[in-house]
C-alpha positions as CSV (number, residue, x, y, z in Angstrom):
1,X,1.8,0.0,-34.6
2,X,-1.3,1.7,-33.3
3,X,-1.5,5.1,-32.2
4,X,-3.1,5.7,-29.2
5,X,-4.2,9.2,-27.4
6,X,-5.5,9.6,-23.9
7,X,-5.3,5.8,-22.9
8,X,-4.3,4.2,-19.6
9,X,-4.0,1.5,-17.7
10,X,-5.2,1.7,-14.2
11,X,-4.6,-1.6,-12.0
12,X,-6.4,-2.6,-8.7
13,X,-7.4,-5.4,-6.9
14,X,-10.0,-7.2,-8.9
15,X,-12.9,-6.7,-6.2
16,X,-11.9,-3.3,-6.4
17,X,-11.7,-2.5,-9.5
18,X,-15.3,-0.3,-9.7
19,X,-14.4,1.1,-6.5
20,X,-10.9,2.6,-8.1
21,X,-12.5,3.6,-11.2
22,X,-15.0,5.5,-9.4
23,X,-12.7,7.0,-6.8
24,X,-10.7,8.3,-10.0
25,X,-14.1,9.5,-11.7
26,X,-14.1,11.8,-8.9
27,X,-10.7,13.4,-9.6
28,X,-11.5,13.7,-13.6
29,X,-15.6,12.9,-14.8
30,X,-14.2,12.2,-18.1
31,X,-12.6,9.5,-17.1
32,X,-14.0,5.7,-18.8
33,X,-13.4,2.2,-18.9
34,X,-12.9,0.8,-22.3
35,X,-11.9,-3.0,-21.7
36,X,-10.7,-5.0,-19.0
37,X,-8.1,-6.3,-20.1
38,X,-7.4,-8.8,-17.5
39,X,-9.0,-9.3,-13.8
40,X,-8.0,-5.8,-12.1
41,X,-6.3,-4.3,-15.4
42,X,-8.5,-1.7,-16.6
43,X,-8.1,0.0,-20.2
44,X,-9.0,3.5,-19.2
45,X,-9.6,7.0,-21.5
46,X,-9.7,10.7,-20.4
47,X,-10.0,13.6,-22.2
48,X,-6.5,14.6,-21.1
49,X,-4.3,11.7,-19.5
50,X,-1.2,13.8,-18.8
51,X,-3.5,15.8,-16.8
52,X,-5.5,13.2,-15.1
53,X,-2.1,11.0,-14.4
54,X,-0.5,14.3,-12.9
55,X,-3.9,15.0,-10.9
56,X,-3.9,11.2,-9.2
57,X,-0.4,11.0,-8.9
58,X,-1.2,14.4,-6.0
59,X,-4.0,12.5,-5.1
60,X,-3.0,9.7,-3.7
61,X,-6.1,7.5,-4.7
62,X,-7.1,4.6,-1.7
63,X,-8.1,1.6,-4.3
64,X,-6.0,2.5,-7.6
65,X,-2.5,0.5,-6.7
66,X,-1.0,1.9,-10.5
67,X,-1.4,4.1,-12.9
68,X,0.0,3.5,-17.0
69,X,-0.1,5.7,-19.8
70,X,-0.6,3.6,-23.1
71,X,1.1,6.0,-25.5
72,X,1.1,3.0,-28.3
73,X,-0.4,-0.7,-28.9
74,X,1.8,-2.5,-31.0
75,X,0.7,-6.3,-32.7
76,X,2.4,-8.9,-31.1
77,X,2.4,-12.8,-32.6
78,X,4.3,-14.6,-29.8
79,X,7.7,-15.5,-31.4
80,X,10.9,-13.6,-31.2
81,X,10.3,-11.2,-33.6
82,X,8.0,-9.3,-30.9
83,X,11.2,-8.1,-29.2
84,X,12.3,-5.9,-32.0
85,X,8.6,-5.0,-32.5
86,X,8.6,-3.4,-29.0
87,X,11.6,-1.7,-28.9
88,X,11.1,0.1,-32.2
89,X,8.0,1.4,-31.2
90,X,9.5,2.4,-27.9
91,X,12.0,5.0,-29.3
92,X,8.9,6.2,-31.2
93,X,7.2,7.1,-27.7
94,X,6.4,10.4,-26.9
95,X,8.3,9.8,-23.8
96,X,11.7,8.5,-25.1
97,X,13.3,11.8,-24.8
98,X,12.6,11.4,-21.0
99,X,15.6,8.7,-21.2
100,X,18.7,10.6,-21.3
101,X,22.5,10.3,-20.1
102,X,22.4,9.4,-16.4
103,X,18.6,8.8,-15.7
104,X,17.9,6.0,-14.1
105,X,15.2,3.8,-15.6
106,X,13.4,0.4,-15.8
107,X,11.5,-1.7,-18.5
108,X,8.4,-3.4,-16.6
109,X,6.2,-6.2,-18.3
110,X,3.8,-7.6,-17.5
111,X,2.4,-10.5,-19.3
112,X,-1.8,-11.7,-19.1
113,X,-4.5,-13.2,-20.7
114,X,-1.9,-16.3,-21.8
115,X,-4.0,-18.9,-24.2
116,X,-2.7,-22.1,-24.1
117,X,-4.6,-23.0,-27.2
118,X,-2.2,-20.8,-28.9
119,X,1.2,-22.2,-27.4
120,X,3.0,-21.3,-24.8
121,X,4.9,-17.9,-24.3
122,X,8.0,-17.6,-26.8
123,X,9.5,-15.5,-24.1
124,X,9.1,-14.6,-20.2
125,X,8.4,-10.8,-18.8
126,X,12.0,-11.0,-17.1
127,X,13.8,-11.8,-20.8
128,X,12.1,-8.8,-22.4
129,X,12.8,-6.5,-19.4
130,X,16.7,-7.6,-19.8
131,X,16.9,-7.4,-23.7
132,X,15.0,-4.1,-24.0
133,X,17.0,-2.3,-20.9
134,X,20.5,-3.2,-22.1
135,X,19.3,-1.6,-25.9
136,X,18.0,1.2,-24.4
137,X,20.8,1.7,-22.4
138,X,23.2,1.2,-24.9
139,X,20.9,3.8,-27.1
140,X,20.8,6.6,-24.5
141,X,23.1,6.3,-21.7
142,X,20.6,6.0,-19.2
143,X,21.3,3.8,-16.4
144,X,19.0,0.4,-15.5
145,X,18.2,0.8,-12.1
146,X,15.0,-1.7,-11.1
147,X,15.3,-0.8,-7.6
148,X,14.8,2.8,-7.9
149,X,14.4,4.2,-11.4
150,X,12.9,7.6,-12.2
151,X,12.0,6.9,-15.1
152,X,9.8,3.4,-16.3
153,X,9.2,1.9,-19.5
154,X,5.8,-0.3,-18.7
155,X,4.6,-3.0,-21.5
156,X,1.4,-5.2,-21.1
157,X,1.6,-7.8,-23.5
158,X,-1.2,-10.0,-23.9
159,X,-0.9,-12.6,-27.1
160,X,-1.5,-10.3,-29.7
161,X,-0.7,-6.9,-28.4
162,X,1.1,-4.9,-26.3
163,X,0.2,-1.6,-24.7
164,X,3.2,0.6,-24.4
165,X,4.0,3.8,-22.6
166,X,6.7,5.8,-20.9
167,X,6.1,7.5,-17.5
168,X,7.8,8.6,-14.4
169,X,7.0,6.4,-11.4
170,X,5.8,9.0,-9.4
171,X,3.1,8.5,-11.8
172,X,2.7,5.3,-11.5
173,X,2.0,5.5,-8.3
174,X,4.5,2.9,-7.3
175,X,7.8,1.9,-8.8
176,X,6.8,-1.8,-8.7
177,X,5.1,-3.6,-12.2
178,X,0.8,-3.0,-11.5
179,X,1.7,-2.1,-7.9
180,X,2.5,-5.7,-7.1
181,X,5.1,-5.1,-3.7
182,X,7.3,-8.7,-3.6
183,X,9.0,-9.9,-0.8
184,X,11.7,-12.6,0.2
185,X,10.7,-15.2,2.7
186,X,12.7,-15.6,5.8
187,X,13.2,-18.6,7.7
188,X,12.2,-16.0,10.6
189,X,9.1,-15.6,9.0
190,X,6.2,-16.1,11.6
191,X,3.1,-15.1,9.2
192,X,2.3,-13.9,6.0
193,X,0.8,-10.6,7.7
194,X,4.1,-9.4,8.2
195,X,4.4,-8.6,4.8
196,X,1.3,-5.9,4.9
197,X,3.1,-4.5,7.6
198,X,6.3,-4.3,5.4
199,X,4.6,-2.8,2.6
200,X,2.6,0.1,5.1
201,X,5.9,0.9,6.1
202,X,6.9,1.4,2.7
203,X,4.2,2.9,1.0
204,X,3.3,5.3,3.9
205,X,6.9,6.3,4.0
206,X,7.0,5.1,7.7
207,X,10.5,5.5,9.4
208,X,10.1,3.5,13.0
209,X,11.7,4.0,15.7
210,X,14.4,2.3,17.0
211,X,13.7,2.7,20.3
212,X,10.4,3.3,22.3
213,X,7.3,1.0,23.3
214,X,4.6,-0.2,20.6
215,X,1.3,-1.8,21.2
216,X,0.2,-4.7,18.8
217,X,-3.7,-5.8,19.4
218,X,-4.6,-9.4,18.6
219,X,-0.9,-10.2,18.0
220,X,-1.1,-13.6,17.7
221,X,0.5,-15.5,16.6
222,X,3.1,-12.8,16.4
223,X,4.7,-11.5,13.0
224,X,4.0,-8.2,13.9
225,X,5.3,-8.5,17.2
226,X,8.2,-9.8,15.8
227,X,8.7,-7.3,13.1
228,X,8.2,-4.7,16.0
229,X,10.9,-6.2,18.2
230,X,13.6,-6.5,15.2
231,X,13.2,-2.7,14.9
232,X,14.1,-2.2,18.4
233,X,11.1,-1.3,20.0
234,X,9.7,-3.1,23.7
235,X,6.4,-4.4,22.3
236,X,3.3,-4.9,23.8
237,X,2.0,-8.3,22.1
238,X,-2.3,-8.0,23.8
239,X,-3.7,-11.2,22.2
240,X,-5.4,-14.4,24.2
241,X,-4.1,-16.8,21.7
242,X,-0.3,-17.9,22.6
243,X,2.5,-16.6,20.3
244,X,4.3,-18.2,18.1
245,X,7.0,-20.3,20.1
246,X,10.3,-18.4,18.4
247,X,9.1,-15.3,20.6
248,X,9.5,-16.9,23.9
249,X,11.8,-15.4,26.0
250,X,12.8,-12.0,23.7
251,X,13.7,-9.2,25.1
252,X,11.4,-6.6,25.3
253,X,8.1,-8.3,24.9
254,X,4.9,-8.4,26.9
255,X,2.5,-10.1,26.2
256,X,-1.0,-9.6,27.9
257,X,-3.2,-13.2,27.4
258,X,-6.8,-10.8,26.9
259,X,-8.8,-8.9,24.9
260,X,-7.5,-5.6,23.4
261,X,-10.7,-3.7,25.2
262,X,-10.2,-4.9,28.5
263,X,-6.6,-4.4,27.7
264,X,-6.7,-0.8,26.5
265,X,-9.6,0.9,29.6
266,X,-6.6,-0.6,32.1
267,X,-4.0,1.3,29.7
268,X,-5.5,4.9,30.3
269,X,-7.0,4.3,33.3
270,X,-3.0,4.1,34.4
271,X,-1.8,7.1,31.3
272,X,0.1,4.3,29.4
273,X,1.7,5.8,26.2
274,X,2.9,4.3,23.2
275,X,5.1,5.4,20.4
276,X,3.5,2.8,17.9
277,X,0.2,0.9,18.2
278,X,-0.7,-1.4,14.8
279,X,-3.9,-3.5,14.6
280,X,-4.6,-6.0,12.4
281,X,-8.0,-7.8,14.3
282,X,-11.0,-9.5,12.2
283,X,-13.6,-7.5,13.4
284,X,-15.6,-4.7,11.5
285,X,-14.0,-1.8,10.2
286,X,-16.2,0.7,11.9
287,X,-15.3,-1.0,15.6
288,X,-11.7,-1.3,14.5
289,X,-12.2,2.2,14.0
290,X,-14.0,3.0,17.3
291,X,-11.1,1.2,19.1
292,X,-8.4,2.3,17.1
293,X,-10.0,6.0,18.5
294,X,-9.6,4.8,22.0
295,X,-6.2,3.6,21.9
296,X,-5.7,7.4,20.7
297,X,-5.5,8.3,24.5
298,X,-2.5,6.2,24.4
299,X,-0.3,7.4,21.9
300,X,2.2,9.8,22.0
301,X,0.9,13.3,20.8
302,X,3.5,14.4,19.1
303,X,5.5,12.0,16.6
304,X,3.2,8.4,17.5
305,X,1.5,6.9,14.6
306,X,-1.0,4.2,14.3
307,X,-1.2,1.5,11.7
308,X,-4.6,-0.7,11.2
309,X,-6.2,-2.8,8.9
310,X,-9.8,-2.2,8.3
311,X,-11.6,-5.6,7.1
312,X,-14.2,-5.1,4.9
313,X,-16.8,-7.6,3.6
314,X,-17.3,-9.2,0.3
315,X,-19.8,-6.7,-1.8
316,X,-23.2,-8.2,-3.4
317,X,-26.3,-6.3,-4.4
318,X,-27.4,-5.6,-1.2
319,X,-23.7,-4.8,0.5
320,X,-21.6,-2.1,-0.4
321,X,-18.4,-2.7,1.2
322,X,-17.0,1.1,0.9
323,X,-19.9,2.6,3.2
324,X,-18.6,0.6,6.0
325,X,-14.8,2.1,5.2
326,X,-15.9,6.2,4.4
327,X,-18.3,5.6,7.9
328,X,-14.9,3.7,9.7
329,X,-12.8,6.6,8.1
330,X,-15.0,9.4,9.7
331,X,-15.0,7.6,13.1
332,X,-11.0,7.8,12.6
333,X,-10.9,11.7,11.7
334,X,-12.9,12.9,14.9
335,X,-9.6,11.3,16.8
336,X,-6.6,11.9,14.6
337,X,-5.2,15.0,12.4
338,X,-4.3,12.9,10.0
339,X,-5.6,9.8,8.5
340,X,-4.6,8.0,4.7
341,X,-6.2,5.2,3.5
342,X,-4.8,2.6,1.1
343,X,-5.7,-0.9,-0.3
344,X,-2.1,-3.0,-0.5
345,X,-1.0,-5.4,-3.0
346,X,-0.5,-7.7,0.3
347,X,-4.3,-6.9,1.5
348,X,-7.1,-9.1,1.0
349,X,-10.6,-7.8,1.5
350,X,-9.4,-5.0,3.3
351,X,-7.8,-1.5,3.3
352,X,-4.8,-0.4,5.5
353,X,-5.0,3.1,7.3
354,X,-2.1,5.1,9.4
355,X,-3.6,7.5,11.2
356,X,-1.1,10.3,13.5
357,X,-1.6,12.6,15.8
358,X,-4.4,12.3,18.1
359,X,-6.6,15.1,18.5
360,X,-7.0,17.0,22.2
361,X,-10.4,15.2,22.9
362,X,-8.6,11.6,21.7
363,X,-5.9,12.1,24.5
364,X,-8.0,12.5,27.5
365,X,-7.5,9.9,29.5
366,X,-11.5,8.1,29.3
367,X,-12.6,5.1,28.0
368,X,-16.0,4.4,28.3
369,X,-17.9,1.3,26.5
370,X,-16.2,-0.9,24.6
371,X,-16.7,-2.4,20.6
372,X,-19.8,-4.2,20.4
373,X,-18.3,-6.8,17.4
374,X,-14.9,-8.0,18.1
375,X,-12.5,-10.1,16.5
376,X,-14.3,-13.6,15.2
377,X,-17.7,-12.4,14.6
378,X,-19.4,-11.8,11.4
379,X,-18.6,-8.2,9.9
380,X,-21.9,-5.8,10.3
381,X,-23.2,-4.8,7.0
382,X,-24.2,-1.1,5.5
383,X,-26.4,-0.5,3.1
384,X,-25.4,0.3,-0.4
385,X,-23.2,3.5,-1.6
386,X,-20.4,4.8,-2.7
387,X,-16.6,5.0,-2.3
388,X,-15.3,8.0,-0.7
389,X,-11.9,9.5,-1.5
390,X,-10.2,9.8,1.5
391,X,-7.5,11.8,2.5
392,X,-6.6,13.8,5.6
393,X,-4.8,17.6,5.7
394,X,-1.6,17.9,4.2
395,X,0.8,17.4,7.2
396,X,4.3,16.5,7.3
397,X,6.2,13.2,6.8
398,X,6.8,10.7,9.2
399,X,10.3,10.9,10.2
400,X,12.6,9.3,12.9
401,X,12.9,11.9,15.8
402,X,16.5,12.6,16.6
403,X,18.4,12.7,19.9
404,X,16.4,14.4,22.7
405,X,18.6,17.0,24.4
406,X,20.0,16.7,27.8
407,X,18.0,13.3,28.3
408,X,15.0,14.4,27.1
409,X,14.8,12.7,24.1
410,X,15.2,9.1,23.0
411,X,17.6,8.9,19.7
412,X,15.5,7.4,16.6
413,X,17.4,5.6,14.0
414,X,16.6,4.5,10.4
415,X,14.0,2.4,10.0
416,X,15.3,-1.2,9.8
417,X,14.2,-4.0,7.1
418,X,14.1,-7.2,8.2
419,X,13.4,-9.0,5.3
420,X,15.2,-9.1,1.5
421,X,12.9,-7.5,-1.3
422,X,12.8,-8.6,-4.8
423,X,12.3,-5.3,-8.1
424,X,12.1,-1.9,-7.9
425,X,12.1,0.5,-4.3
426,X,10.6,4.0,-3.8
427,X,10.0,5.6,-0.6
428,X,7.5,8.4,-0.4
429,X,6.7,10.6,2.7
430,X,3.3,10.0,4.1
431,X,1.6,12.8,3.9
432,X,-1.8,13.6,2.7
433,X,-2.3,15.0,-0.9
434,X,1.0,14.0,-1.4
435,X,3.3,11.6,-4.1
436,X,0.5,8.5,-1.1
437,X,-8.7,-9.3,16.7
438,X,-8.0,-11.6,15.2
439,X,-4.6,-12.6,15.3
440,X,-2.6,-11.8,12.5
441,X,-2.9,-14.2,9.5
C-alpha cells in the first residue's frame, strides 16, 4: 500500500477537462495535474486537499462533475485476491472513522484503462461495491444506502492500482460514481434530451410546479414538452418541425408551428407570462443567451425560472469555446438575479444554465430585434481565452410555492419524476455558492 497526501481525483467531460482544471486553479493556485489517468479522470495535487475539496464543494465549479480524495493507492494484480487488498487498506483510511452506527454510506468503483492483453477483468465494479459494503457494514454498523448515502467509499481501479479514498458526497460534488447521472428508459421516451432536463432538475435542485403554463422553444420533436406536461403544467411546445405523434391530442399543449423570435415579440407584445420557459435550440450560446434575455419579459417575477442549454463549439488553436460561454453568461446576468452554470454528465458540447428572476429592465414589456444566428446555423466563433467561474449571488432555493390565499394563488406540488433512475440520489437547492432551435435531440 502506498501512502498518498494531498491527491485527488477530479473528473469532467474529456473536452473539458483543461477547462475544469483551470476553473479549479482559480479556487486554489496550487492546485496540479499529475496524470490523466483515463480520458476526463484527472490525478490532481494541492498543497492542502481537505481545504481545496471543502473550498469547491462551496463553489459549485461549472466544468468539474466530481471531486475524489485519494487518501491511498494500493497494487492491484487482477485476480481475487485484490478484494481483500482493498478492503484492508480501507479500514486504514484516514476517513474510516467517518463510518459509524447508523450512517448511511456507499462503496463506488469505477473501473478504467482495462488491457485486454492482460486478460479480462477477474471481477466487475458492481461485485466489489457489493462484497466491500456488506464487510463494512458488518464492521461498523453503518447502513448501505446507494441512493442516498452521506458518506462514500470511491475506488478507481485500473489493472494494477487502485486509488482509494473516503469522502462525504457533498464533496464529491454528486452522489453518483465520477458524476455519471443514469437513467431508465421508458417506453414513453420521446428523445434522449429529456434526460438533460431530468438531470437539471436534479442537480439544480428544481422543484416544478404542478400547475401553471411553461414555454419550450424549438420543442420538437417533444421530450421536453412531454416531460413538461407529465408534471402538470399547460405547455407551450413553439417549434416549426411537427411533434412527436404520442403528443397529439394532450391536454394542455399548444403548439405554435414558428420560430421562437417571431413567437416570443407576439408574446409581450400581448404581456404573456410563464411560470417555466426551457430552451434547448442549436444556435450559438451568446444568441441563446440574447433570446433567453427576451423571453425574461415573459416570466413570472417572482418564483419563474428558466432552464437553457448553451451549445458551444468544438475548441482548436484558434477557438476557445469558454469565451463564447463567460460573454453568453454576462448577456444572461444583465437580465436575471440569478444565473448557475453547469456542464451535465447528459450534455454534449454544451453547458446547461438556470437562470431566475428577471431583473426590472428584463420585464418591460419590449422586444426589439431579434437573434441574428438561429437554430441550424454554424455557431459564431470567439477568439481565444479563458474559462470563467461563474456563479450568480447567493439567493434562495427553488421551491414549489404553496396554496395562494383566497384564490390568489395556484397550489404547487412536489416535483414529479417520470422516469425510473438507476444508483445513488442527492438533491441540493439551487442556489449560488452553494453545495451547485433546434429541436431537442
Amino acid at each position: 500500500m502506498s501512502t498518498t497526501e494531498n491527491l485527488c481525483l477530479v473528473t469532467a467531460q474529456p473536452e473539458f477537462s483543461e477547462a475544469a482544471l483551470a476553473e479549479l486553479q482559480t479556487l486554489d493556485p496550487s492546485l496540479s495535474m499529475e496524470e490523466e489517468i483515463a480520458p476526463g479522470i484527472l490525478l490532481c495535487r494541492a498543497e492542502d486537499v481537505a481545504r481545496f475539496i471543502t473550498i469547491v464543494s462551496k463553489s459549485r465549479p461549472v466544468f468539474a462533475r466530481h471531486i475524489a480524495p485519494v487518501q491511498t493507492i494500493v497494487p492491484l494484480q487482477n485476480n481475487e485476491n485484490d478484494l481483500g487488498t482493498v478492503a484492508l487498506a480501507t479500514v486504514q483510511l484516514p476517513g474510516f472513522a467517518q463510518l459509524e452506527r447508523g450512517v448511511h454510506f456507499a462503496v463506488q468503483t469505477r473501473l478504467t484503462q482495462t488491457d485486454k492483453s492482460r486478460g479480462e477483468r477477474a471481477y466487475s465494479g458492481g461485485q466489489i461495491n457489493k462484497a466491500l459494503a456488506e464487510a463494512l457494514a458488518e464492521e461498523t454498523a453503518a447502513i448501505e444506502d446507494v441512493k442516498k448515502p452521506q458518506v462514500i467509499v470511491s475506488l478507481l481501479a485500473t489493472m494494477d492500482r487502485g486509488y482509494l479514498g473516503i469522502s462525504t458526497a457533498e464533496e464529491n460534488l454528486s452522489a453518483w460514481p465520477g458524476g455519471a447521472r443514469h437513467y431508465a428508459q421508458t417506453d414513453e421516451q420521446i428523445s434522449r434530451a429529456e434526460f438533460k432536463l431530468l438531470e437539471a432538475i436534479e442537480v439544480f435542485g428544481v422543484i416544478l410546479p404542478t400547475e401553471g403554463k411553461a414555454l419550450d422553444l424549438g420543442a420538437a420533436p417533444g421530450g421536453w414538452t412531454r416531460l413538461l406536461l407529465d408534471a402538470g403544467l399547460e405547455v407551450v411546445a413553439v417549434d416549426p418541425a411537427k411533434l412527436d405523434p404520442r403528443l397529439a391530442g394532450r391536454r394542455g399543449l399548444t403548439h405554435y408551428r414558428g420560430y421562437a423570435e417571431d413567437y416570443l415579440e407576439e408574446a409581450v407584445q400581448r404581456h404573456q407570462h410563464y411560470d417555466l420557459i426551457v430552451n434547448d435550440m442549436r444556435m450559438d450560446a451568446r444568441e441563446a443567451a440574447r433570446l433567453i434575455s427576451k423571453a425574461a419579459a415573459c416570466l413570472d417575477p417572482e418564483e419563474g425560472l428558466m432552464i437553457s442549454v448553451f451549445k458551444l463549439p468544438h475548441a482548436t488553436l484558434a477557438i476557445d469555446p469558454f469565451v463564447n460561454l463567460k460573454e453568453a453568461l454576462n448577456i444572461l446576468k444583465r437580465s436575471y438575479a440569478v444565473v448557475q452554470a453547469h456542464q451535465l454528465f447528459h450534455n454534449r458540447q454544451e453547458v446547461t444554465v438556470v437562470a431566475a428572476q428577471p431583473l426590472p429592465q428584463a420585464r418591460t414589456p419590449q422586444y426589439s430585434g431579434r437573434p441574428s444566428q438561429m437554430r441550424n446555423q454554424p455557431a459564431h466563433r470567439g477568439p481565444q481565452g479563458r474559462p470563467e467561474h461563474t456563479r450568480g449571488p447567493q439567493q434562495r432555493p427553488f421551491q414549489s410555492r404553496g396554496p395562494r390565499q383566497e384564490g390568489k394563488e395556484r397550489p404547487r406540488g412536489p416535483q414529479t419524476r417520470p422516469y425510473p433512475s438507476r444508483g445513488t440520489q442527492q438533491r441540493r437547492p439551487y442556489q449560488s455558492g452553494s453545495p451547485r432551435p433546434e429541436r431537442h435531440e
